[in-house]
PDB file as gemmi writes it, atoms N, CA and C in Angstrom:
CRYST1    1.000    1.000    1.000  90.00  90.00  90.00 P 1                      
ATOM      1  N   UNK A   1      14.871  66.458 -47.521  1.00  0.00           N  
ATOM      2  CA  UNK A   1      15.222  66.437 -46.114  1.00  0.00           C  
ATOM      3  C   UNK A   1      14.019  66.035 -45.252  1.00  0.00           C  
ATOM      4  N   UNK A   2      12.587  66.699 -45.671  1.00  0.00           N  
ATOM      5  CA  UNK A   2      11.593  66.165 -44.703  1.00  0.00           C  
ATOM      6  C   UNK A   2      11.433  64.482 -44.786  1.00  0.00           C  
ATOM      7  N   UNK A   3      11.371  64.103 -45.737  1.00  0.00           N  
ATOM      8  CA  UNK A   3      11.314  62.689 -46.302  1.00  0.00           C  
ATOM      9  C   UNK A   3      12.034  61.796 -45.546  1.00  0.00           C  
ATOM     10  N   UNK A   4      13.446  61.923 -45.210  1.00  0.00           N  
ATOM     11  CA  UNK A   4      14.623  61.329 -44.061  1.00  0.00           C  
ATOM     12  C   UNK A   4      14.235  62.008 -42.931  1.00  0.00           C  
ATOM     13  N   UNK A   5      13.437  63.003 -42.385  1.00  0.00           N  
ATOM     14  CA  UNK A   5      13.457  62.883 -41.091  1.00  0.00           C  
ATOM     15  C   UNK A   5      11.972  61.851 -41.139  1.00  0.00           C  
ATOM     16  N   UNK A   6      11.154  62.131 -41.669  1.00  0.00           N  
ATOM     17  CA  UNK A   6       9.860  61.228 -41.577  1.00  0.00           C  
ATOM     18  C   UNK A   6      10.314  60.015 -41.477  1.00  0.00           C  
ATOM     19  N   UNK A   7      11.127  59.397 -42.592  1.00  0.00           N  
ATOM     20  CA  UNK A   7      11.315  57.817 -42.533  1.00  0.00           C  
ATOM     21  C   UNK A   7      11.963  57.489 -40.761  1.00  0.00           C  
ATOM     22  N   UNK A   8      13.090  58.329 -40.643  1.00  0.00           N  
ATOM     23  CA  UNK A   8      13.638  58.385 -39.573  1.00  0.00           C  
ATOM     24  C   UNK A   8      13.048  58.375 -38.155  1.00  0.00           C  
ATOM     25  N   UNK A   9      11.681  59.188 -38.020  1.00  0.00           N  
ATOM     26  CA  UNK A   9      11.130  58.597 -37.369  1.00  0.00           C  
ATOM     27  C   UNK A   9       9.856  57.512 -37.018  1.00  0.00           C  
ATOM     28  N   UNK A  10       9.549  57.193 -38.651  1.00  0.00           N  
ATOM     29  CA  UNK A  10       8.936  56.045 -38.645  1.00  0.00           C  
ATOM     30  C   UNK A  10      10.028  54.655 -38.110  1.00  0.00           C  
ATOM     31  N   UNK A  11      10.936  54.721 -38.779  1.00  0.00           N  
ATOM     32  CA  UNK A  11      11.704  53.499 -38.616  1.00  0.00           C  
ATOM     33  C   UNK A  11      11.675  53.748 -36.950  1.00  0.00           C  
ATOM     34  N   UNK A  12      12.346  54.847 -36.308  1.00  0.00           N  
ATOM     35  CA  UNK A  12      12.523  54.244 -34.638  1.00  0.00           C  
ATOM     36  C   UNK A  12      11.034  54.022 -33.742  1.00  0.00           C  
ATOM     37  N   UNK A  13      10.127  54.775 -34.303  1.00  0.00           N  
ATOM     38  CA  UNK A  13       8.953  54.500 -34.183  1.00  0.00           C  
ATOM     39  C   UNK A  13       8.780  53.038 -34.305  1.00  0.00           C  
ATOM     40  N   UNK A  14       8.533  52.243 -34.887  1.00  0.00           N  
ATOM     41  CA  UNK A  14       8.279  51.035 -35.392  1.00  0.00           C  
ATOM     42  C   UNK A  14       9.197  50.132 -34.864  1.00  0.00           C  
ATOM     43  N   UNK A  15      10.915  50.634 -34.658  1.00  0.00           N  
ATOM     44  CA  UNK A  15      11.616  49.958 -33.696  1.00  0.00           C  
ATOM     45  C   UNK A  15      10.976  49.440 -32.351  1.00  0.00           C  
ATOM     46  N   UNK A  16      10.811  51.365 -32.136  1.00  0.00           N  
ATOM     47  CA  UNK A  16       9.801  50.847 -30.733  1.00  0.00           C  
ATOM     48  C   UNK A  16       8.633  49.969 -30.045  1.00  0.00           C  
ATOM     49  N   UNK A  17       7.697  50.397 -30.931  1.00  0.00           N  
ATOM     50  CA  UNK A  17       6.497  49.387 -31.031  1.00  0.00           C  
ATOM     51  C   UNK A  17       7.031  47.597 -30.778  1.00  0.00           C  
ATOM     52  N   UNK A  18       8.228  47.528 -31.978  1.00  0.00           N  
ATOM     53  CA  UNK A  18       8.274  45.850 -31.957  1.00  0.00           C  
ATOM     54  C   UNK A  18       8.627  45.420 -30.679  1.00  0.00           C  
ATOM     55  N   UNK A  19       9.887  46.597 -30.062  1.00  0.00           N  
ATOM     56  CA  UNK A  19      10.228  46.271 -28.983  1.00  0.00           C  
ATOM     57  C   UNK A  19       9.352  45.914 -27.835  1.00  0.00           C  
ATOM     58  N   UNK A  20       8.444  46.690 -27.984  1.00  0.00           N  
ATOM     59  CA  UNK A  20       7.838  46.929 -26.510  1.00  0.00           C  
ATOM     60  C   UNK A  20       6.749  45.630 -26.482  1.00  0.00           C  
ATOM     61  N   UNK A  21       6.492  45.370 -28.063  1.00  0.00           N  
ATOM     62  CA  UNK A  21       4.925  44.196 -27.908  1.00  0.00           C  
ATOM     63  C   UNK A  21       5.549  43.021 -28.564  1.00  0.00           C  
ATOM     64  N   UNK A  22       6.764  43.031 -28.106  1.00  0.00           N  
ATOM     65  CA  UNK A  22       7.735  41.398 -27.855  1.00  0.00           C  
ATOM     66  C   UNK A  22       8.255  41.041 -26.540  1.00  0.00           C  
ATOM     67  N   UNK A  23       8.367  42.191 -25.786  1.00  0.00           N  
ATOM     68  CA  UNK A  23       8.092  42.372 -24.364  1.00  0.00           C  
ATOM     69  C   UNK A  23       6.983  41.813 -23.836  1.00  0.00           C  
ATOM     70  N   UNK A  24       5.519  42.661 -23.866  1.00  0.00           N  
ATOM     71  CA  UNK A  24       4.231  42.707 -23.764  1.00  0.00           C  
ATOM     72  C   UNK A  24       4.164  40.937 -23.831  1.00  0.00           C  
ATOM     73  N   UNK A  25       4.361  40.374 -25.124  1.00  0.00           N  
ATOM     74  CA  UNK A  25       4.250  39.366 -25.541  1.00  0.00           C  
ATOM     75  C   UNK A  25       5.125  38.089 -24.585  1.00  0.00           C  
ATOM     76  N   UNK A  26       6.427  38.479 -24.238  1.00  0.00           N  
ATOM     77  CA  UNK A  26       7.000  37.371 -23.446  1.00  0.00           C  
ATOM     78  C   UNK A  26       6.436  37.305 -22.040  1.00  0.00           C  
ATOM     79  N   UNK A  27       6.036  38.200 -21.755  1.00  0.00           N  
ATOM     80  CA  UNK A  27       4.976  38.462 -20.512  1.00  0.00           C  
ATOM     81  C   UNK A  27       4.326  37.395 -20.210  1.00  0.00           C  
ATOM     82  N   UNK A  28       3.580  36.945 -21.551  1.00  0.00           N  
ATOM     83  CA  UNK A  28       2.702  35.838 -21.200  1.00  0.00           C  
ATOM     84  C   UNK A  28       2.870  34.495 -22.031  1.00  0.00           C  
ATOM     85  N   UNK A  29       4.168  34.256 -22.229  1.00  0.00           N  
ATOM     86  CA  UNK A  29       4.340  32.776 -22.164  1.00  0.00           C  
ATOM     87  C   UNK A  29       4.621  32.361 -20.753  1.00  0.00           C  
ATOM     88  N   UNK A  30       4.856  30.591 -20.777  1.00  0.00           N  
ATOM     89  CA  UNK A  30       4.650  30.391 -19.662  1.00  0.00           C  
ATOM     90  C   UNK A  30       5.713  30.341 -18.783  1.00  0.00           C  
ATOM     91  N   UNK A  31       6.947  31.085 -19.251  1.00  0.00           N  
ATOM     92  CA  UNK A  31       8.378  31.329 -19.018  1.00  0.00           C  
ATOM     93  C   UNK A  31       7.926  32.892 -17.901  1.00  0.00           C  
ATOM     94  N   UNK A  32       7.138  33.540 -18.954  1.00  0.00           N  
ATOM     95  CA  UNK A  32       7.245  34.647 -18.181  1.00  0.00           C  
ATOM     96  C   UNK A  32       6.441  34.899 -17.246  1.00  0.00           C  
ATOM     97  N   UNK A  33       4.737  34.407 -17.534  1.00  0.00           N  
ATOM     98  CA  UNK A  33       3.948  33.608 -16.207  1.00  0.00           C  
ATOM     99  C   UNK A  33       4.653  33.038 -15.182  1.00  0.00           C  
ATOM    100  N   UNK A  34       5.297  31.954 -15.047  1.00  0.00           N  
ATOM    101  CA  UNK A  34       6.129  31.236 -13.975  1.00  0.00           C  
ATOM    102  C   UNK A  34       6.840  32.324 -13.011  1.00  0.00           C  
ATOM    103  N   UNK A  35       7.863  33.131 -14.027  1.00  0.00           N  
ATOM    104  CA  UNK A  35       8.669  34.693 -13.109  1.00  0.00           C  
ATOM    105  C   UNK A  35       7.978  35.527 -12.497  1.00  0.00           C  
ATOM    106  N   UNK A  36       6.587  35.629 -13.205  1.00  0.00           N  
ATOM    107  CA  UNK A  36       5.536  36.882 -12.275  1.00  0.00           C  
ATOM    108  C   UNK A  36       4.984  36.388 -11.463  1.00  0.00           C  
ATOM    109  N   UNK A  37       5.026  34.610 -11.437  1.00  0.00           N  
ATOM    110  CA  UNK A  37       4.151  33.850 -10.109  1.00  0.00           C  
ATOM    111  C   UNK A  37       5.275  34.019  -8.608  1.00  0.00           C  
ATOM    112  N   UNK A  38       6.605  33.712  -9.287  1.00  0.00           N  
ATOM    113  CA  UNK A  38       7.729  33.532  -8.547  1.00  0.00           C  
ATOM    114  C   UNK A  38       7.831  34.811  -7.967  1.00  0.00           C  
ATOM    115  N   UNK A  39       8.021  36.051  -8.400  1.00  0.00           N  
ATOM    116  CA  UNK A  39       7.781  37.116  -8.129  1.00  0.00           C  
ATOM    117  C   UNK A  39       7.200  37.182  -7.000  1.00  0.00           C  
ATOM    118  N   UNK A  40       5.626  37.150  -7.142  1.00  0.00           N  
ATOM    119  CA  UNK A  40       4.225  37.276  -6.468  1.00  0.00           C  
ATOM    120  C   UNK A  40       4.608  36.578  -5.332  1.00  0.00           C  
ATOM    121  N   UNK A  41       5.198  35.639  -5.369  1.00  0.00           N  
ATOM    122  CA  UNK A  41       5.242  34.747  -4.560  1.00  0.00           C  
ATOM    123  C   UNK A  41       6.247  34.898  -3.011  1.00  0.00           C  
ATOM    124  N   UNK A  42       7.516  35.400  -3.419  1.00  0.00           N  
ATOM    125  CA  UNK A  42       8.466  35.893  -3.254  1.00  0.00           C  
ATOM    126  C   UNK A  42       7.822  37.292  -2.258  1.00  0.00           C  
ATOM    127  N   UNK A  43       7.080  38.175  -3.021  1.00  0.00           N  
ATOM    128  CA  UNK A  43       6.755  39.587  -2.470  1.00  0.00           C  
ATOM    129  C   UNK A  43       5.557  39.178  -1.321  1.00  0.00           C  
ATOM    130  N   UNK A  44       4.851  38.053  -1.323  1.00  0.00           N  
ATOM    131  CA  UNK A  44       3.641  37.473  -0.107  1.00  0.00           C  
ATOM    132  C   UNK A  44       4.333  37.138   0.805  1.00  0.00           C  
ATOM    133  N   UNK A  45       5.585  36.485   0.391  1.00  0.00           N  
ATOM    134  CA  UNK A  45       6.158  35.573   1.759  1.00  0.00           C  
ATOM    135  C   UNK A  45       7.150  36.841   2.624  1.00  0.00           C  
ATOM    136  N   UNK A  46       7.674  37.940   1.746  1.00  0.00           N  
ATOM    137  CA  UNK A  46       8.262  38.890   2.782  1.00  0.00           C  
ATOM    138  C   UNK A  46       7.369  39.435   3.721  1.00  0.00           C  
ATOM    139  N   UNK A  47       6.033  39.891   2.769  1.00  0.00           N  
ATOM    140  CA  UNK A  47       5.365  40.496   3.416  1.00  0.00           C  
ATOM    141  C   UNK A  47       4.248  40.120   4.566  1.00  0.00           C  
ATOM    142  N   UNK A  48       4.748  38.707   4.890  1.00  0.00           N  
ATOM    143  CA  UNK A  48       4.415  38.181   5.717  1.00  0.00           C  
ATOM    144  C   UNK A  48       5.406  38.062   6.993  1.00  0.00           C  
ATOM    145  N   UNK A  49       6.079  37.639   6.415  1.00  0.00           N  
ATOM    146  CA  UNK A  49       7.676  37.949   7.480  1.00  0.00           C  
ATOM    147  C   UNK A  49       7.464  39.533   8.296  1.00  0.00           C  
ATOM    148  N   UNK A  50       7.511  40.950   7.478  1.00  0.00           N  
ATOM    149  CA  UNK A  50       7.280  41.510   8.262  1.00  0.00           C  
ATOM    150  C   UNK A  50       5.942  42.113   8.756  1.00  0.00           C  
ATOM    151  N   UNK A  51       4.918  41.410   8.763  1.00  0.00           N  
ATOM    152  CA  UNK A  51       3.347  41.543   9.629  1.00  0.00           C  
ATOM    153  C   UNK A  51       3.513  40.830  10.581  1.00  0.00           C  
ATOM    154  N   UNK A  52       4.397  39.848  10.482  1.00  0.00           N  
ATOM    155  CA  UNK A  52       5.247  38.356  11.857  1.00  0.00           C  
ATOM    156  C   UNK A  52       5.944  39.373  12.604  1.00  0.00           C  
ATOM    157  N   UNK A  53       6.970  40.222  12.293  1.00  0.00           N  
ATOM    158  CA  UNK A  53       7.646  40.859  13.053  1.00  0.00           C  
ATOM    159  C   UNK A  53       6.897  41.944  13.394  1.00  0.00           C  
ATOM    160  N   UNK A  54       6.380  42.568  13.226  1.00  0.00           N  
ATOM    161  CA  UNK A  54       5.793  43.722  13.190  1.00  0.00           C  
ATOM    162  C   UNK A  54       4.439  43.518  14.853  1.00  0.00           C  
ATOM    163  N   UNK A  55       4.004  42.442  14.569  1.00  0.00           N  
ATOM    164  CA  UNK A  55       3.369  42.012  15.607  1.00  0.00           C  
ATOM    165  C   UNK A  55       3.768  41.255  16.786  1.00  0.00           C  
ATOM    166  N   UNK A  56       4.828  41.055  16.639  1.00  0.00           N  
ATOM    167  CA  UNK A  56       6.296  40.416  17.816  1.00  0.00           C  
ATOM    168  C   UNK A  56       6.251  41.784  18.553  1.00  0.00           C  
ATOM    169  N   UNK A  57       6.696  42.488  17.864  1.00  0.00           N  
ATOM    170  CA  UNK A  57       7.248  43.827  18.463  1.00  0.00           C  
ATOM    171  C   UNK A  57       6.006  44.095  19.253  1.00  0.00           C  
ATOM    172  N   UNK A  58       4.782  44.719  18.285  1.00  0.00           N  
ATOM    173  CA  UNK A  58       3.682  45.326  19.274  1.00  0.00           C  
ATOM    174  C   UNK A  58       3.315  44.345  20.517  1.00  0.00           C  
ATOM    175  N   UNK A  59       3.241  42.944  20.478  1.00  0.00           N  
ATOM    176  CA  UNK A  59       3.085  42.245  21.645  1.00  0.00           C  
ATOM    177  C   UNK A  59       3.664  42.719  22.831  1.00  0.00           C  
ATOM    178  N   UNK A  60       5.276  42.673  22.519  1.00  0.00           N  
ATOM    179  CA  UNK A  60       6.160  43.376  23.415  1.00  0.00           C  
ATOM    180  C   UNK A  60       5.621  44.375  23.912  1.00  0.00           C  
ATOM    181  N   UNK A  61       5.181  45.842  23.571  1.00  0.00           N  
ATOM    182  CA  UNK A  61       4.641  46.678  23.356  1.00  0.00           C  
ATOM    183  C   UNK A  61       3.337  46.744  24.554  1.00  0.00           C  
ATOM    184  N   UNK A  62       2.632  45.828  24.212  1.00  0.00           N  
ATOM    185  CA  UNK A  62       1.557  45.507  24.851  1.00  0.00           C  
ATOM    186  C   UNK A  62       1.398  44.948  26.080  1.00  0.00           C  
ATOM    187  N   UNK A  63       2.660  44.092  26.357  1.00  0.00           N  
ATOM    188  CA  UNK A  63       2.675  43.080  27.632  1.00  0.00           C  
ATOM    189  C   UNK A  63       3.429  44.043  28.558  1.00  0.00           C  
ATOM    190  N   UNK A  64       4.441  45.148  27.990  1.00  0.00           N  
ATOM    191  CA  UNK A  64       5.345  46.103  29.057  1.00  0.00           C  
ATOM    192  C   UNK A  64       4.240  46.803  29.588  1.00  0.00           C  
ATOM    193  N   UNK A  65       3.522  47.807  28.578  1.00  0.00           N  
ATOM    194  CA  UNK A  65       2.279  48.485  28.831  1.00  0.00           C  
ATOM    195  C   UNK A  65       1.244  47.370  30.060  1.00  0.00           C  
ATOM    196  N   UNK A  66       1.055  46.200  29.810  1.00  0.00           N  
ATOM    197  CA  UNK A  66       0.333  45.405  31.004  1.00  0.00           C  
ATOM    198  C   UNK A  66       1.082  45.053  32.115  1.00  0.00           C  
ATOM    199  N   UNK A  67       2.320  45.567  32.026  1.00  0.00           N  
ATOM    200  CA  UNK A  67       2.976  44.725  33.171  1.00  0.00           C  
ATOM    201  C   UNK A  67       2.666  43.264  33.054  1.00  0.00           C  
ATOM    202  N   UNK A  68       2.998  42.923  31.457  1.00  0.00           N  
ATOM    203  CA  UNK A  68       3.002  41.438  31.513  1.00  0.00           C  
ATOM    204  C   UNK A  68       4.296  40.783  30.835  1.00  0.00           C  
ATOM    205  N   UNK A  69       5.685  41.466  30.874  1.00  0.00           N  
ATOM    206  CA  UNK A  69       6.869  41.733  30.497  1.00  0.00           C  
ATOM    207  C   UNK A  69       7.446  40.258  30.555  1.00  0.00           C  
ATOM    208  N   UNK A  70       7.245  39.756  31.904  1.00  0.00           N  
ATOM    209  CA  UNK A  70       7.779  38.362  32.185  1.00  0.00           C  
ATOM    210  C   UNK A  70       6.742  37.287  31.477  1.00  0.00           C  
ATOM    211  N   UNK A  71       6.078  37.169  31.582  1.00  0.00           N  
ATOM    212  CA  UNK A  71       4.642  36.685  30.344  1.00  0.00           C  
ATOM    213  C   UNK A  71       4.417  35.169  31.886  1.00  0.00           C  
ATOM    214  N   UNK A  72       4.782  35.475  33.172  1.00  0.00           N  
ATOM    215  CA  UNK A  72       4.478  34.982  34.195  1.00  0.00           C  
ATOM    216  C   UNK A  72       3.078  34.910  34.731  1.00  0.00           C  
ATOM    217  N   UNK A  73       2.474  36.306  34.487  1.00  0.00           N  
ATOM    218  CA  UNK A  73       1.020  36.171  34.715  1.00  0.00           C  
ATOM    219  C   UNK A  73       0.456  35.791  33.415  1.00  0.00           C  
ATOM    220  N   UNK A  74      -1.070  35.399  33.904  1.00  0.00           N  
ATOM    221  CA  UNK A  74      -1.709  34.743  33.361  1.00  0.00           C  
ATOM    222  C   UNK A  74      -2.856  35.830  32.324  1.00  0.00           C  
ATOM    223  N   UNK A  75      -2.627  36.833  33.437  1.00  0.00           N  
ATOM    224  CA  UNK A  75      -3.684  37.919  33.037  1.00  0.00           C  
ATOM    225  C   UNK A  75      -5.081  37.748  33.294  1.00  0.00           C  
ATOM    226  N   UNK A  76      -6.047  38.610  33.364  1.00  0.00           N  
ATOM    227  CA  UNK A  76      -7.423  38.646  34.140  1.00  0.00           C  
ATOM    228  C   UNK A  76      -8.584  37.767  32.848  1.00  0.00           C  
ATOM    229  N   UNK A  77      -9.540  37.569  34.149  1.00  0.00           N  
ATOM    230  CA  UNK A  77     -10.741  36.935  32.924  1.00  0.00           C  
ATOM    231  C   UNK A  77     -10.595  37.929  31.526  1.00  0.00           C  
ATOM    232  N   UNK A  78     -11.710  37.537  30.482  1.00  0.00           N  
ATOM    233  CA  UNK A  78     -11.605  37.848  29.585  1.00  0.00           C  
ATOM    234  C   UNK A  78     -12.822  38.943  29.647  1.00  0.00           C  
ATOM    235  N   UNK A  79     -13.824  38.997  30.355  1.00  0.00           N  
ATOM    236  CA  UNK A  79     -14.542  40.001  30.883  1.00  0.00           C  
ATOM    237  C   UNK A  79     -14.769  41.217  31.377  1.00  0.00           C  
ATOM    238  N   UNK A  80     -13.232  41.176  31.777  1.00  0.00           N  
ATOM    239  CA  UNK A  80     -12.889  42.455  32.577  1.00  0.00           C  
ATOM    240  C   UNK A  80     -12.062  43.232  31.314  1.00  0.00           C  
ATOM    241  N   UNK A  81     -11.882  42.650  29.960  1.00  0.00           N  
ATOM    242  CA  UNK A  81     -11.700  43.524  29.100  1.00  0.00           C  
ATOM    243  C   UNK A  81     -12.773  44.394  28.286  1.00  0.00           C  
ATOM    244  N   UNK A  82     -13.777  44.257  28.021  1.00  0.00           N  
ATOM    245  CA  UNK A  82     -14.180  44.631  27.777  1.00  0.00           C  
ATOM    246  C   UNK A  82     -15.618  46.355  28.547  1.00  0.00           C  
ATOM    247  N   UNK A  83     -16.026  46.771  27.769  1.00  0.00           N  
ATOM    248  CA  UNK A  83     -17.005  47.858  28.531  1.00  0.00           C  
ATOM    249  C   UNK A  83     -15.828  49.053  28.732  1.00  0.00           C  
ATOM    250  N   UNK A  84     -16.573  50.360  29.088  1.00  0.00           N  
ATOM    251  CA  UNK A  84     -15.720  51.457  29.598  1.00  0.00           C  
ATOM    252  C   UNK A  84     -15.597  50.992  30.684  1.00  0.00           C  
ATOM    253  N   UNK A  85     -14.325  51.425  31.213  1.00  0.00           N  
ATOM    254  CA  UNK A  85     -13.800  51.349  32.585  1.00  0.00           C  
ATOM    255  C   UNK A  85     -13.058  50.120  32.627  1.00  0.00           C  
ATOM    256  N   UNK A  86     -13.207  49.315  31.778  1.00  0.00           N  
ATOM    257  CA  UNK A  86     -11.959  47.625  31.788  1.00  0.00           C  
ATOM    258  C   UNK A  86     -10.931  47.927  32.162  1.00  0.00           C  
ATOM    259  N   UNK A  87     -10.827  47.687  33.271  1.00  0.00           N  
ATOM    260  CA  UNK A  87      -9.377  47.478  33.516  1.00  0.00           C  
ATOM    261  C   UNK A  87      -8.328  45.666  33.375  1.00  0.00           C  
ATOM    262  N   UNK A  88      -6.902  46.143  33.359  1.00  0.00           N  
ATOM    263  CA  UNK A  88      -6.151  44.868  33.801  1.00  0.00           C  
ATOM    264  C   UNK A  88      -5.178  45.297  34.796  1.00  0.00           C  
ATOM    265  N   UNK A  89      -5.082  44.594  35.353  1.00  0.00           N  
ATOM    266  CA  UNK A  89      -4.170  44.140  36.527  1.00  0.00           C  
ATOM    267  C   UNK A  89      -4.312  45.631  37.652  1.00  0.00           C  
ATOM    268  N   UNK A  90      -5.253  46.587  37.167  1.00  0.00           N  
ATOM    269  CA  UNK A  90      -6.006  47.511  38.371  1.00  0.00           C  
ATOM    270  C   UNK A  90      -5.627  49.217  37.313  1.00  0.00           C  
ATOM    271  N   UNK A  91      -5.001  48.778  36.220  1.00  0.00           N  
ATOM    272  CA  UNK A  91      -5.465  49.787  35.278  1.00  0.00           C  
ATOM    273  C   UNK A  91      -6.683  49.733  34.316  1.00  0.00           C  
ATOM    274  N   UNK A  92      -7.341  51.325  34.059  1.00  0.00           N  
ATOM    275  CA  UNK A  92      -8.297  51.369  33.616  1.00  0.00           C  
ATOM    276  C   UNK A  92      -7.502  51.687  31.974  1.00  0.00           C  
ATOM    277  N   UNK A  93      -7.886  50.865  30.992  1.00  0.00           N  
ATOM    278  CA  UNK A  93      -7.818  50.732  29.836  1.00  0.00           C  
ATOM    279  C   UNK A  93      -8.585  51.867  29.000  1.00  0.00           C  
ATOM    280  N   UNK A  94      -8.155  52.869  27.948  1.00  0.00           N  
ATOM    281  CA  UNK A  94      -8.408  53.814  27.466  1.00  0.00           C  
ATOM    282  C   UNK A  94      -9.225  53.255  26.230  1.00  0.00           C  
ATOM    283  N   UNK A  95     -10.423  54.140  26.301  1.00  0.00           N  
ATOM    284  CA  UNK A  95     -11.303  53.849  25.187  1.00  0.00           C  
ATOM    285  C   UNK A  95     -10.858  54.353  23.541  1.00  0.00           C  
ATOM    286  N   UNK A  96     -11.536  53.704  22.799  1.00  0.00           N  
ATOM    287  CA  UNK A  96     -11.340  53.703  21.078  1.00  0.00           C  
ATOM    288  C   UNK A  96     -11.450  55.132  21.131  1.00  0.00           C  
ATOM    289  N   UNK A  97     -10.727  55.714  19.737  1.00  0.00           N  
ATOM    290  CA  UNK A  97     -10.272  56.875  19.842  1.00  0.00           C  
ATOM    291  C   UNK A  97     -11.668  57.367  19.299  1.00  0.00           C  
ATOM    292  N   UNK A  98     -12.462  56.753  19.010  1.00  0.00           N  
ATOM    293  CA  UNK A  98     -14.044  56.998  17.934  1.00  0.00           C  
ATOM    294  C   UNK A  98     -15.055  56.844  18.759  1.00  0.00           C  
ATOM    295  N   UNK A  99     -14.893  57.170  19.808  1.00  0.00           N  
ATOM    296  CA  UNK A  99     -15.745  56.986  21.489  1.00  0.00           C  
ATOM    297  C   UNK A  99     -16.285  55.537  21.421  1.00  0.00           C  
ATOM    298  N   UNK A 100     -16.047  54.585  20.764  1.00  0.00           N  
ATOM    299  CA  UNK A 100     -16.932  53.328  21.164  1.00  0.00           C  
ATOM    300  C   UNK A 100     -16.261  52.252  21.848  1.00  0.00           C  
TER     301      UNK A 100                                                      
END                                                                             
């Protein structure tokens, strides 16, 4: 009886193994290279799509907060953004949360 369970789990043992490093193995022909490029490729271009949207939105975000909603103004020099106390359009702009 020990003898049939040993073989028994050598054999699925060894099933396993073949399985997994014929897998491992199709991985890197150039069938399966091509699918992980396509893949890769596939997962850059969404994730670009939403950093595109994602920054649509905060614009929005940003121009209501400026009262620049109608995108009519032009908005102030580029000078007056910067330093404590910058203001736009006669608000004073809140400093980095890390005091700088």
């Amino acid at each position: 009886m020990r003898r049939l369970f040993w073989f028994t789990l050598g054999a699925g043992a060894g099933s396993w193994a073949t399985y997994r490093i014929t897998r491992f193995a199709h991985g890197w022909t150039p069938r399966g290279l091509s699918g992980r490029a396509i893949g890769l490729g596939d997962r850059l271009r969404t994730y670009a799509v939403e950093i595109r949207n994602e920054a649509r939105v905060r614009e929005v975000e940003l121009r209501d907060v400026l009262g620049l909603a109608d995108g009519s103004a032009a908005g102030p020099p580029r000078a007056e953004l910067h330093g404590p106390g910058a203001r736009i359009h006669g608000r004073v702009l809140d400093e980095d949360k890390d005091g700088h």
